[in-house]
CHARMM internal coordinates of N, CA and C (Angstrom, degrees):
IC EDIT
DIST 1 N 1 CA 1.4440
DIST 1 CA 1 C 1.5193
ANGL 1 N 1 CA 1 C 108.55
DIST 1 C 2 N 1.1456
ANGL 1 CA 1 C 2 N 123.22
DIHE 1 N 1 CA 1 C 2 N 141.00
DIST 2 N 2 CA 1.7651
ANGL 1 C 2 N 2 CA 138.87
DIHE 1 CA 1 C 2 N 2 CA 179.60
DIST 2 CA 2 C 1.6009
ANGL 2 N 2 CA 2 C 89.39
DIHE 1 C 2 N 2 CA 2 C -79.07
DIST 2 C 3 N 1.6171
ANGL 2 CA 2 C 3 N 98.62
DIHE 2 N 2 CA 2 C 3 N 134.21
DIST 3 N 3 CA 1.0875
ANGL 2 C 3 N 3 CA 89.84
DIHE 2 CA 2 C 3 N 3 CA 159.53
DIST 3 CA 3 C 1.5727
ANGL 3 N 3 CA 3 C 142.03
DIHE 2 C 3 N 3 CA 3 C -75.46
DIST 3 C 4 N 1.6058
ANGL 3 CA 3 C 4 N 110.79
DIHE 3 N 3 CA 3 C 4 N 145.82
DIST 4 N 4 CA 1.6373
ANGL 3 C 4 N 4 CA 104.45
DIHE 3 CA 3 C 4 N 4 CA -179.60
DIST 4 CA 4 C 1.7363
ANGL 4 N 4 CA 4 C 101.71
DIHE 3 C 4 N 4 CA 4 C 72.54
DIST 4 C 5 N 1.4179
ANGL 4 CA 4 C 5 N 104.73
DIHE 4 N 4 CA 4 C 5 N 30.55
DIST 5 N 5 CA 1.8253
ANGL 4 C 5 N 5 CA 88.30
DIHE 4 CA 4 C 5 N 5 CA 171.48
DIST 5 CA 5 C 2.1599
ANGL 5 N 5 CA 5 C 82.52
DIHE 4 C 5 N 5 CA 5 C -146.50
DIST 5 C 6 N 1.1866
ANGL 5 CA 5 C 6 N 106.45
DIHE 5 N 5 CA 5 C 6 N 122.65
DIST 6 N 6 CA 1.6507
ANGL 5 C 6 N 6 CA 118.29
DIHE 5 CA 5 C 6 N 6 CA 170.94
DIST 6 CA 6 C 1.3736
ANGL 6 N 6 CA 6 C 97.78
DIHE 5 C 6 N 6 CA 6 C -93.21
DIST 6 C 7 N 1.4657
ANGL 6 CA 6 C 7 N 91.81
DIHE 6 N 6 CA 6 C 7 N 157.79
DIST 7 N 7 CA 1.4047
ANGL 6 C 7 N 7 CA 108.56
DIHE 6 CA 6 C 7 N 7 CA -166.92
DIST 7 CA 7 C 1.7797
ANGL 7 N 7 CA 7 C 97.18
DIHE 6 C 7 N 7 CA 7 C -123.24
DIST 7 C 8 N 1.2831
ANGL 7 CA 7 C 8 N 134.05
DIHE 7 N 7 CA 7 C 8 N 169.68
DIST 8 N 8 CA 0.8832
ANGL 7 C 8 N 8 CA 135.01
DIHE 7 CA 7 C 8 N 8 CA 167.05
DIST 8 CA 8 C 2.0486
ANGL 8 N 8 CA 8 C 110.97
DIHE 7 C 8 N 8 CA 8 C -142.47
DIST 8 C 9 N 0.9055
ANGL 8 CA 8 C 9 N 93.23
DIHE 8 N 8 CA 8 C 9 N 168.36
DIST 9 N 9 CA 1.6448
ANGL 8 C 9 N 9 CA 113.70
DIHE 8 CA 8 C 9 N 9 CA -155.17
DIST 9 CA 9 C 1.9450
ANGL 9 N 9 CA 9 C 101.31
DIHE 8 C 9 N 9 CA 9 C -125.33
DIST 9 C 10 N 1.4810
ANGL 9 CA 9 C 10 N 105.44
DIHE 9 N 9 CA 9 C 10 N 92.76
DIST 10 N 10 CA 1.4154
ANGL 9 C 10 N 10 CA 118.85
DIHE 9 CA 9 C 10 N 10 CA 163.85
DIST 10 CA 10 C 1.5624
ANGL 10 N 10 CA 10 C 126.03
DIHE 9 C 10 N 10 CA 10 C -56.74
DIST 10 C 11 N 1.6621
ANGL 10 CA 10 C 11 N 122.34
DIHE 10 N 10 CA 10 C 11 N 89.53
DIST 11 N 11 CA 1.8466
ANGL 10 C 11 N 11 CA 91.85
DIHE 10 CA 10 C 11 N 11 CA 169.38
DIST 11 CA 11 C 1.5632
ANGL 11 N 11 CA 11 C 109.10
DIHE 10 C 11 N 11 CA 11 C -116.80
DIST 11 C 12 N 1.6532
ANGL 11 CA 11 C 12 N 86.18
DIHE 11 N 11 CA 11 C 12 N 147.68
DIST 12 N 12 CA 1.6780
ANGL 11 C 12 N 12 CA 78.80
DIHE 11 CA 11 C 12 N 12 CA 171.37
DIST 12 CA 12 C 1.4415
ANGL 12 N 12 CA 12 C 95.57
DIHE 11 C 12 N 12 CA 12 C -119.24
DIST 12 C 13 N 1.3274
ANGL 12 CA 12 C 13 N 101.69
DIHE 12 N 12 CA 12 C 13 N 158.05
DIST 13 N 13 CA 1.7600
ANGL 12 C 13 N 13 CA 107.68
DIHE 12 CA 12 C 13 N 13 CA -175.08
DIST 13 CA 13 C 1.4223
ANGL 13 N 13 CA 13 C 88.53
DIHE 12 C 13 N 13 CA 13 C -109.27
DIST 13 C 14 N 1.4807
ANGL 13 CA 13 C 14 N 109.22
DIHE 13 N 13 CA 13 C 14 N 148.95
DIST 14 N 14 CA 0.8895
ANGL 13 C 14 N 14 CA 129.55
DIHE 13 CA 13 C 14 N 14 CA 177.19
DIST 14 CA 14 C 2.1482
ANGL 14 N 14 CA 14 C 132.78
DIHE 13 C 14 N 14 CA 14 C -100.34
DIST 14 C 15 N 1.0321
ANGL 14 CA 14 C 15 N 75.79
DIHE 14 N 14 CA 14 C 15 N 106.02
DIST 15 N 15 CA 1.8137
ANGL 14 C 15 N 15 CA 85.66
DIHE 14 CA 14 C 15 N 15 CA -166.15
DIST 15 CA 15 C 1.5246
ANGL 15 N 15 CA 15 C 121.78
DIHE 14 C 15 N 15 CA 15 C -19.33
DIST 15 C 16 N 1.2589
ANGL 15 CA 15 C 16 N 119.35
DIHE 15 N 15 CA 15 C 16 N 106.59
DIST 16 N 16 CA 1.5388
ANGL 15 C 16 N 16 CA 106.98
DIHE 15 CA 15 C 16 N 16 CA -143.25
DIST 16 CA 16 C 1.8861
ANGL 16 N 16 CA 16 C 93.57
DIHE 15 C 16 N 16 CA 16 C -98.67
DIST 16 C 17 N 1.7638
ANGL 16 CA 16 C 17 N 92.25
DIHE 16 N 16 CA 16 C 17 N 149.52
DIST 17 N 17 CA 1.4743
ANGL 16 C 17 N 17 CA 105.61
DIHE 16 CA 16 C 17 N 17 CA -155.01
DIST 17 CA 17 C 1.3452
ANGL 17 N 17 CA 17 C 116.14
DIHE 16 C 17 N 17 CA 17 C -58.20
DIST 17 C 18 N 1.2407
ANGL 17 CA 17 C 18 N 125.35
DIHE 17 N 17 CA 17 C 18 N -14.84
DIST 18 N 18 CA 1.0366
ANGL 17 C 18 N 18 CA 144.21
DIHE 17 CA 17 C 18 N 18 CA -147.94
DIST 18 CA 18 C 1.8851
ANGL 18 N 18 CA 18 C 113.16
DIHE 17 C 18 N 18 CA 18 C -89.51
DIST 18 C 19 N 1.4352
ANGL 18 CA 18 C 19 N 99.03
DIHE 18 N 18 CA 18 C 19 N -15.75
DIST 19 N 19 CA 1.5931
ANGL 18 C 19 N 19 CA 111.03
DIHE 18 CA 18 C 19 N 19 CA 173.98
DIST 19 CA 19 C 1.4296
ANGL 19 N 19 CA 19 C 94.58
DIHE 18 C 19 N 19 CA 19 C -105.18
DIST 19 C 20 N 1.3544
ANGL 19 CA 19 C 20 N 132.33
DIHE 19 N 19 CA 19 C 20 N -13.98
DIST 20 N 20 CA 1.5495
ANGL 19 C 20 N 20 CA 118.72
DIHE 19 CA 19 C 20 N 20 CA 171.76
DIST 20 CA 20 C 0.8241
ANGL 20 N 20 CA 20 C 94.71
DIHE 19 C 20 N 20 CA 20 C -46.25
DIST 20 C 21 N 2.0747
ANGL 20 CA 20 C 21 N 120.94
DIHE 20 N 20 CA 20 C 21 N 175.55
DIST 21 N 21 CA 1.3619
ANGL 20 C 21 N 21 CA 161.73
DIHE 20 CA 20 C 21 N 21 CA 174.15
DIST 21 CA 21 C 1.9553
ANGL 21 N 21 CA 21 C 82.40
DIHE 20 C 21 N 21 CA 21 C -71.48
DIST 21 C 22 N 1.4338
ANGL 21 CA 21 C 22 N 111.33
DIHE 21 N 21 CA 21 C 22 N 165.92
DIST 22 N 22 CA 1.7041
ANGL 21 C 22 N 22 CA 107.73
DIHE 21 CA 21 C 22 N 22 CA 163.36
DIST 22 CA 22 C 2.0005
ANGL 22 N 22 CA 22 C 94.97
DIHE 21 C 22 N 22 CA 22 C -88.60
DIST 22 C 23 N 0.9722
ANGL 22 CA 22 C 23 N 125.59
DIHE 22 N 22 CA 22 C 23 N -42.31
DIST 23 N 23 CA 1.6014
ANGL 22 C 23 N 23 CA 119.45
DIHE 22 CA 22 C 23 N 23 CA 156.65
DIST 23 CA 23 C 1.1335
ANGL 23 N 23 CA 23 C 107.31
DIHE 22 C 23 N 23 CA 23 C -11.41
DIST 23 C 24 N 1.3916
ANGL 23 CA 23 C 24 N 122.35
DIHE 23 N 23 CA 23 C 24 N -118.45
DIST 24 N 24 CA 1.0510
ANGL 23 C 24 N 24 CA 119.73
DIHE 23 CA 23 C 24 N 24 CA 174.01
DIST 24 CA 24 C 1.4871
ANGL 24 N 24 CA 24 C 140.47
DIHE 23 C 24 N 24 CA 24 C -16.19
DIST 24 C 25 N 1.2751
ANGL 24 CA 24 C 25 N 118.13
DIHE 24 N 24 CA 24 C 25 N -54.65
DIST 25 N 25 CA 1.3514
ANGL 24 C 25 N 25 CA 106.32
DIHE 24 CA 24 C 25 N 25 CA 156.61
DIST 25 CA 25 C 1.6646
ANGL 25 N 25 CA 25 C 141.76
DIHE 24 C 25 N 25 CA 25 C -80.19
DIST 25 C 26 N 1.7190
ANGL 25 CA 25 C 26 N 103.87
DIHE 25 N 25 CA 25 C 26 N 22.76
DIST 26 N 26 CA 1.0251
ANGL 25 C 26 N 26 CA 137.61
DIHE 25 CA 25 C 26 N 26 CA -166.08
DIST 26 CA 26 C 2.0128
ANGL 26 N 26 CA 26 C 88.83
DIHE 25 C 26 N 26 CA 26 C -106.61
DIST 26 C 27 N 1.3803
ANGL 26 CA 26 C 27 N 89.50
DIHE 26 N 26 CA 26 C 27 N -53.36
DIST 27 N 27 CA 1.8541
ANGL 26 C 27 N 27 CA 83.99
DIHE 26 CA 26 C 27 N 27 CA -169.97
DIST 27 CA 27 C 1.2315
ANGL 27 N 27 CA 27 C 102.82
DIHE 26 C 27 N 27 CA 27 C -92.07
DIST 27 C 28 N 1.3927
ANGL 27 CA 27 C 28 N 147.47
DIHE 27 N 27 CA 27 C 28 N 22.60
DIST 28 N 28 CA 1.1644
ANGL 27 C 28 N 28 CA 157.87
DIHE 27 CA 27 C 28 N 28 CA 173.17
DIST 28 CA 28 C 1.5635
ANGL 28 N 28 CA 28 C 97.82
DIHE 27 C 28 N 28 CA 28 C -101.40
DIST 28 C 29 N 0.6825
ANGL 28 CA 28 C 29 N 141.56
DIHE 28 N 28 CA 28 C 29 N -24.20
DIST 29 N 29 CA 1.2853
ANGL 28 C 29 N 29 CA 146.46
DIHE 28 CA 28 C 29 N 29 CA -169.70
DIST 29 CA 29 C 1.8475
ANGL 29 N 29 CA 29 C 107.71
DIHE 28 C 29 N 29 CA 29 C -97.30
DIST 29 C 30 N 1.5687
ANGL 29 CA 29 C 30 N 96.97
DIHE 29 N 29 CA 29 C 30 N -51.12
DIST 30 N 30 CA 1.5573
ANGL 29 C 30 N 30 CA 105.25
DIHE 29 CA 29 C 30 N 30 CA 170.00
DIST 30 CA 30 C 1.9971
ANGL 30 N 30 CA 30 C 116.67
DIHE 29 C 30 N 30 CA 30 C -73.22
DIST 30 C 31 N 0.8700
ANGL 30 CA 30 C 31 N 117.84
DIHE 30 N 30 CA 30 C 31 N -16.65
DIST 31 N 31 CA 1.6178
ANGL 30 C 31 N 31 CA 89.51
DIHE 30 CA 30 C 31 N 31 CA 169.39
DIST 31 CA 31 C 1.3792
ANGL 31 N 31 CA 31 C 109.58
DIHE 30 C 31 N 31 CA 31 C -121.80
DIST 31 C 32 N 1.3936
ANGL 31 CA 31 C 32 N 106.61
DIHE 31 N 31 CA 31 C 32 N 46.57
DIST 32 N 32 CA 1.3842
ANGL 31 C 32 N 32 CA 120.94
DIHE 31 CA 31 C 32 N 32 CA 146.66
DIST 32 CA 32 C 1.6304
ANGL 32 N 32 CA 32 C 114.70
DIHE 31 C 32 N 32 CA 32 C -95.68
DIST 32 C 33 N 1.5350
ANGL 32 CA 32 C 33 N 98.21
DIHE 32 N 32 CA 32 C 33 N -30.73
DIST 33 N 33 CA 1.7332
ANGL 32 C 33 N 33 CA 102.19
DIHE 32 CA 32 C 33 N 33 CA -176.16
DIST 33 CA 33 C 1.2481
ANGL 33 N 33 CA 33 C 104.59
DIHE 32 C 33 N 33 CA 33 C -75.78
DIST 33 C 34 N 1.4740
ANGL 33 CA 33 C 34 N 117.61
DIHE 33 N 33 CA 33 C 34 N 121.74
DIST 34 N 34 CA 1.5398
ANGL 33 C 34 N 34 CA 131.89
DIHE 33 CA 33 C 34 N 34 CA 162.93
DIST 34 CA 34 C 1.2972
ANGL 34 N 34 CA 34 C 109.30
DIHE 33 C 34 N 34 CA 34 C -32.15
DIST 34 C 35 N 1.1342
ANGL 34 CA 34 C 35 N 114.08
DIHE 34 N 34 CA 34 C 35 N -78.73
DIST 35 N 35 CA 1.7876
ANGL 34 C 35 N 35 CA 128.42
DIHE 34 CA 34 C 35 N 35 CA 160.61
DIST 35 CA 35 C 1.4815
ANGL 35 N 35 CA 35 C 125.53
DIHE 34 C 35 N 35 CA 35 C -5.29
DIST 35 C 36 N 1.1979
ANGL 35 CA 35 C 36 N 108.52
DIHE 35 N 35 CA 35 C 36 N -75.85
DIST 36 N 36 CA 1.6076
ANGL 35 C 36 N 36 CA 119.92
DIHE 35 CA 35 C 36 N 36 CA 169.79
DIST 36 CA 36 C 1.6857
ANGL 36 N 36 CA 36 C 113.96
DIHE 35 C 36 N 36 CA 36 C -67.79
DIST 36 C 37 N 0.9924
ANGL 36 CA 36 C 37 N 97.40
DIHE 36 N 36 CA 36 C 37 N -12.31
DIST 37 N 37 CA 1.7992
ANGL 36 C 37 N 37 CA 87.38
DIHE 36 CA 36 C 37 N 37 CA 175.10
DIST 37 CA 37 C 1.2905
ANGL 37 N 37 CA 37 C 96.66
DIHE 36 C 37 N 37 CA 37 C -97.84
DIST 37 C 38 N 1.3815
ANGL 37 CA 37 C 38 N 140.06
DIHE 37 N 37 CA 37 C 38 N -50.79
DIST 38 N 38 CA 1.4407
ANGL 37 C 38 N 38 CA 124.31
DIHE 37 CA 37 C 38 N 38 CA 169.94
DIST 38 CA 38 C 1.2139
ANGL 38 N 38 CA 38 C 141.49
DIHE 37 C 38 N 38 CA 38 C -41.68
DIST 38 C 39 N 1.6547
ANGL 38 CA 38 C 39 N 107.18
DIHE 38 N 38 CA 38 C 39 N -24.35
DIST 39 N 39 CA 1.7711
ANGL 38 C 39 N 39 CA 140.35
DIHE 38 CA 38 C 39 N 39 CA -170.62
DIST 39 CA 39 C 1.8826
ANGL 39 N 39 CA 39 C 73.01
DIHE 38 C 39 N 39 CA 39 C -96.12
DIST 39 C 40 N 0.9312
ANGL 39 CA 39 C 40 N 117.96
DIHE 39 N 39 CA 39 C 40 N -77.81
DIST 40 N 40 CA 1.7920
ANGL 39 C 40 N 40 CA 104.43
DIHE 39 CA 39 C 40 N 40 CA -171.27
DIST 40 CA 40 C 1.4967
ANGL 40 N 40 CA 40 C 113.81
DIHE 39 C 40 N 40 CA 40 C -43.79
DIST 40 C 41 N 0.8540
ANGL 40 CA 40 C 41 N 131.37
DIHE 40 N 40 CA 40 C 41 N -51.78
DIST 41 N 41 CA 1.6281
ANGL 40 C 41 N 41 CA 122.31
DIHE 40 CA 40 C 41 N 41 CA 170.40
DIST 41 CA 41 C 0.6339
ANGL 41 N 41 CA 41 C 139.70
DIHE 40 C 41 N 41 CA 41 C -78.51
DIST 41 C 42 N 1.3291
ANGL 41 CA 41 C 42 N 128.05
DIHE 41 N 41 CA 41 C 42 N 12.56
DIST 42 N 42 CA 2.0427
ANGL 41 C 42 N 42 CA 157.31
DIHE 41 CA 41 C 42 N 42 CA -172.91
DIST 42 CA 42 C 1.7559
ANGL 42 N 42 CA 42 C 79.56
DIHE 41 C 42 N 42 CA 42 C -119.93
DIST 42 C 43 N 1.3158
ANGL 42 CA 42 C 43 N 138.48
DIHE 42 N 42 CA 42 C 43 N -38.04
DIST 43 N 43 CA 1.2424
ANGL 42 C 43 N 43 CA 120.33
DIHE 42 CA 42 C 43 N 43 CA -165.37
DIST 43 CA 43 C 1.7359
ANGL 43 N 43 CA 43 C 110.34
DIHE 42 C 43 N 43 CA 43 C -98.93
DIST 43 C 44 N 1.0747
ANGL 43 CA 43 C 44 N 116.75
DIHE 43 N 43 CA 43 C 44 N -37.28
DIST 44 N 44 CA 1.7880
ANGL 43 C 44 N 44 CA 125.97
DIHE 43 CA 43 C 44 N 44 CA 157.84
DIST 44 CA 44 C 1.7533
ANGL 44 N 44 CA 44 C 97.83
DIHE 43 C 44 N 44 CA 44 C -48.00
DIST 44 C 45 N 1.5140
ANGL 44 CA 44 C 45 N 111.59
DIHE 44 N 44 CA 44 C 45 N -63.10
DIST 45 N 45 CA 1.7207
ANGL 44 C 45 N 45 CA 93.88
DIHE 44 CA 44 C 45 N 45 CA -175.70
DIST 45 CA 45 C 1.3545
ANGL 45 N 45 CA 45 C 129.70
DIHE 44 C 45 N 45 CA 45 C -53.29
DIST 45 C 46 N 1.4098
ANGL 45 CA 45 C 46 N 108.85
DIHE 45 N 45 CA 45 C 46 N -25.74
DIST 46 N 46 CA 1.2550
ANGL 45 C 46 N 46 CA 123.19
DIHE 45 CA 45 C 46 N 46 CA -150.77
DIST 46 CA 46 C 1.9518
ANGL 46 N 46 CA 46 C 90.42
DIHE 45 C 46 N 46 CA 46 C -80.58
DIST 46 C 47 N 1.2650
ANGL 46 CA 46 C 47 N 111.86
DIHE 46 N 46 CA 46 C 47 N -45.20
DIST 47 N 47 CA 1.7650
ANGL 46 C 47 N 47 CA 135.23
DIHE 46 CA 46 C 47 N 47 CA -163.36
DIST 47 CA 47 C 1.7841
ANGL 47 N 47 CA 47 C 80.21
DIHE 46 C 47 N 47 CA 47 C -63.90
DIST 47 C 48 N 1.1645
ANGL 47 CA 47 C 48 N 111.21
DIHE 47 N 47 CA 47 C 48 N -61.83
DIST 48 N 48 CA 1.4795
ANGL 47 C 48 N 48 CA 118.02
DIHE 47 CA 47 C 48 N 48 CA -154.47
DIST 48 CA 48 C 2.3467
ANGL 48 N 48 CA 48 C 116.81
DIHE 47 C 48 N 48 CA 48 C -57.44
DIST 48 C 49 N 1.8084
ANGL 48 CA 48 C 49 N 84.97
DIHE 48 N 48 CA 48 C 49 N -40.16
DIST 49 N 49 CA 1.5084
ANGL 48 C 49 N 49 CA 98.95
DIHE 48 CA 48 C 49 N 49 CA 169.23
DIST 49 CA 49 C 1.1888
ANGL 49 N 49 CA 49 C 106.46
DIHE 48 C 49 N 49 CA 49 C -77.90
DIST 49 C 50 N 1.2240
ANGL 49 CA 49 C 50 N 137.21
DIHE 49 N 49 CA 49 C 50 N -23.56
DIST 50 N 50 CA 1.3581
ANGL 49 C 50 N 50 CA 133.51
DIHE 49 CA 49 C 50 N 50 CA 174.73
DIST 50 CA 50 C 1.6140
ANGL 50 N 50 CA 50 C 113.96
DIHE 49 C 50 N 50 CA 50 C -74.93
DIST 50 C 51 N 1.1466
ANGL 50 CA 50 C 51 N 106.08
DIHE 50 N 50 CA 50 C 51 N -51.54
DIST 51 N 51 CA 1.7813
ANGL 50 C 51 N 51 CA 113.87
DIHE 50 CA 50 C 51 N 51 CA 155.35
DIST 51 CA 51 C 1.9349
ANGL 51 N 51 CA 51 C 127.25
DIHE 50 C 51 N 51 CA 51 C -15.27
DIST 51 C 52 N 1.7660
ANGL 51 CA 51 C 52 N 77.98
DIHE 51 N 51 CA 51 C 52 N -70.96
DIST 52 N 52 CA 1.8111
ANGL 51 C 52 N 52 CA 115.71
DIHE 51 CA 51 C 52 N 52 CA 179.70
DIST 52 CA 52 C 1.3594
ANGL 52 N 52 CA 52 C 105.81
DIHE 51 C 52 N 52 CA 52 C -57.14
DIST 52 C 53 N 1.8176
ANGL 52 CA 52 C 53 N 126.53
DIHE 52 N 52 CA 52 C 53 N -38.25
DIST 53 N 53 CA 1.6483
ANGL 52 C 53 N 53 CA 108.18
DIHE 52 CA 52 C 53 N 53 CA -163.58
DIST 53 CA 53 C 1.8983
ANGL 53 N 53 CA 53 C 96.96
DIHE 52 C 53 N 53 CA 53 C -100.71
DIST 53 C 54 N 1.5975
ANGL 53 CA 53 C 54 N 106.73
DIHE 53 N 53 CA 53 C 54 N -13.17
DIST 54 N 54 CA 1.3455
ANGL 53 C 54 N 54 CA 108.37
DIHE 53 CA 53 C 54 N 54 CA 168.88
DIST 54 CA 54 C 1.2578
ANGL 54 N 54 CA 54 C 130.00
DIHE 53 C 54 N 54 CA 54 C -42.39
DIST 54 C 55 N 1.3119
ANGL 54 CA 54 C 55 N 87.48
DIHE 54 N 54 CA 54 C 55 N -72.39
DIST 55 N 55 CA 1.7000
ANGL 54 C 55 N 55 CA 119.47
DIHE 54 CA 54 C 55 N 55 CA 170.44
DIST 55 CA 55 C 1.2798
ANGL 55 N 55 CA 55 C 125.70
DIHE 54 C 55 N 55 CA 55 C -119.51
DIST 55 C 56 N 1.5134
ANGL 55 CA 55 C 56 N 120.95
DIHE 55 N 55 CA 55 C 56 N 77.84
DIST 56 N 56 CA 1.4000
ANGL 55 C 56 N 56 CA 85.02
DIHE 55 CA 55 C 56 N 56 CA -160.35
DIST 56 CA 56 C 1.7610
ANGL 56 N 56 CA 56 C 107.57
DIHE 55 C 56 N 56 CA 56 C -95.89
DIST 56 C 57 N 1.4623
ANGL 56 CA 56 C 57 N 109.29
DIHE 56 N 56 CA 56 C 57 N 7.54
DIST 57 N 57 CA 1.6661
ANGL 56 C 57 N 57 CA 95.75
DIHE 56 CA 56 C 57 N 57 CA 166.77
DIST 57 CA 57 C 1.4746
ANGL 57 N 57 CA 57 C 116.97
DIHE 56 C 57 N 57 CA 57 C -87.39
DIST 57 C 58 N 1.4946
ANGL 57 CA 57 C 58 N 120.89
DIHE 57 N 57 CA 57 C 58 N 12.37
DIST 58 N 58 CA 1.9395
ANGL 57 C 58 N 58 CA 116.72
DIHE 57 CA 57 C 58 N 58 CA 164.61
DIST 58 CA 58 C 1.6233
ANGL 58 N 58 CA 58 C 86.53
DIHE 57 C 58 N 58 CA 58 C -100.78
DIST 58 C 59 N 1.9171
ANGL 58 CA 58 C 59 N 85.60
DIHE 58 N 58 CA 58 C 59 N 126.58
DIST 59 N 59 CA 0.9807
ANGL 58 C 59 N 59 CA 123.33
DIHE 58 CA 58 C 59 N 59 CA 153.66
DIST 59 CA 59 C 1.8317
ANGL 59 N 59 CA 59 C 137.22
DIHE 58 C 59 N 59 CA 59 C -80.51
DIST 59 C 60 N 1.6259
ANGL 59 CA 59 C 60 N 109.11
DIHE 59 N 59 CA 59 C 60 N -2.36
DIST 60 N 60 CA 1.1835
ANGL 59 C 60 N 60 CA 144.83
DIHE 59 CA 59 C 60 N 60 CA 170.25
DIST 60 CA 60 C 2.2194
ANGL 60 N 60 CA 60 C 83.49
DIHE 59 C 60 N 60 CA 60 C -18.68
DIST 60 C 61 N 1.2998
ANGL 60 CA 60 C 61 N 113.82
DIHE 60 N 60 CA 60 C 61 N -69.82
DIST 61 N 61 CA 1.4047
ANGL 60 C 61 N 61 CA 116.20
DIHE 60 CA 60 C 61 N 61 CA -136.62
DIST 61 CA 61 C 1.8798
ANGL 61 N 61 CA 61 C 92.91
DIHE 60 C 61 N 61 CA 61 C -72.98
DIST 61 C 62 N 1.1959
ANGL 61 CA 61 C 62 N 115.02
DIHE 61 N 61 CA 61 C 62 N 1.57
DIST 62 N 62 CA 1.3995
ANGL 61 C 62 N 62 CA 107.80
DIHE 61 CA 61 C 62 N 62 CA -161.50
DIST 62 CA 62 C 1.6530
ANGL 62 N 62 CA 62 C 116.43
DIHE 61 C 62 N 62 CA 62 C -128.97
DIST 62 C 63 N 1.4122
ANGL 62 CA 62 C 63 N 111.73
DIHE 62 N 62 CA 62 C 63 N 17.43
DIST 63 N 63 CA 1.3016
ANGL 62 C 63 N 63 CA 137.74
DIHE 62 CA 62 C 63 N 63 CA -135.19
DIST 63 CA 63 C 1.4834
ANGL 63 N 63 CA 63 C 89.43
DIHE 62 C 63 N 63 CA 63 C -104.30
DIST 63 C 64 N 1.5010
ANGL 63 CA 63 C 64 N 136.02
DIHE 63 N 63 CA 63 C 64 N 168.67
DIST 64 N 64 CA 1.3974
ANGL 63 C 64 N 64 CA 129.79
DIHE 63 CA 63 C 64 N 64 CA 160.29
DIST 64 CA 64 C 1.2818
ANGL 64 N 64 CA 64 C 124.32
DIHE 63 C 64 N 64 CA 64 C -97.50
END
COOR INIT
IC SEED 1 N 1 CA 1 C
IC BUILD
């Protein structure tokens, strides 16, 4: 420590999981798994090509 200069000490507590929804700490858990995020984006593509050969003149999916 320098003299004649105090220092101070930041904490933040961290919101403990346990007042989450079980949801939430249900999908907190899932897009950590490699697995389920790959099964999620094989399943968004899958919705989306199915979309495209439906219809493919609505532009609905590409819209802002």
């Amino acid at each position: 420590m320098i003299s004649g200069v105090k220092t101070t000490t930041l904490v933040l507590e961290k919101k403990k999981e346990e007042k989450l929804p079980a949801r939430v700490l249900e999908l907190r858990k899932k897009i950590h798994d490699e697995e389920y995020i790959d099964n999620a984006i094989q399943r968004i593509a899958q919705v989306i090509s199915r979309k495209l050969i439906e219809d493919p003149d609505d532009d609905t999916l590409f819209r802002d």
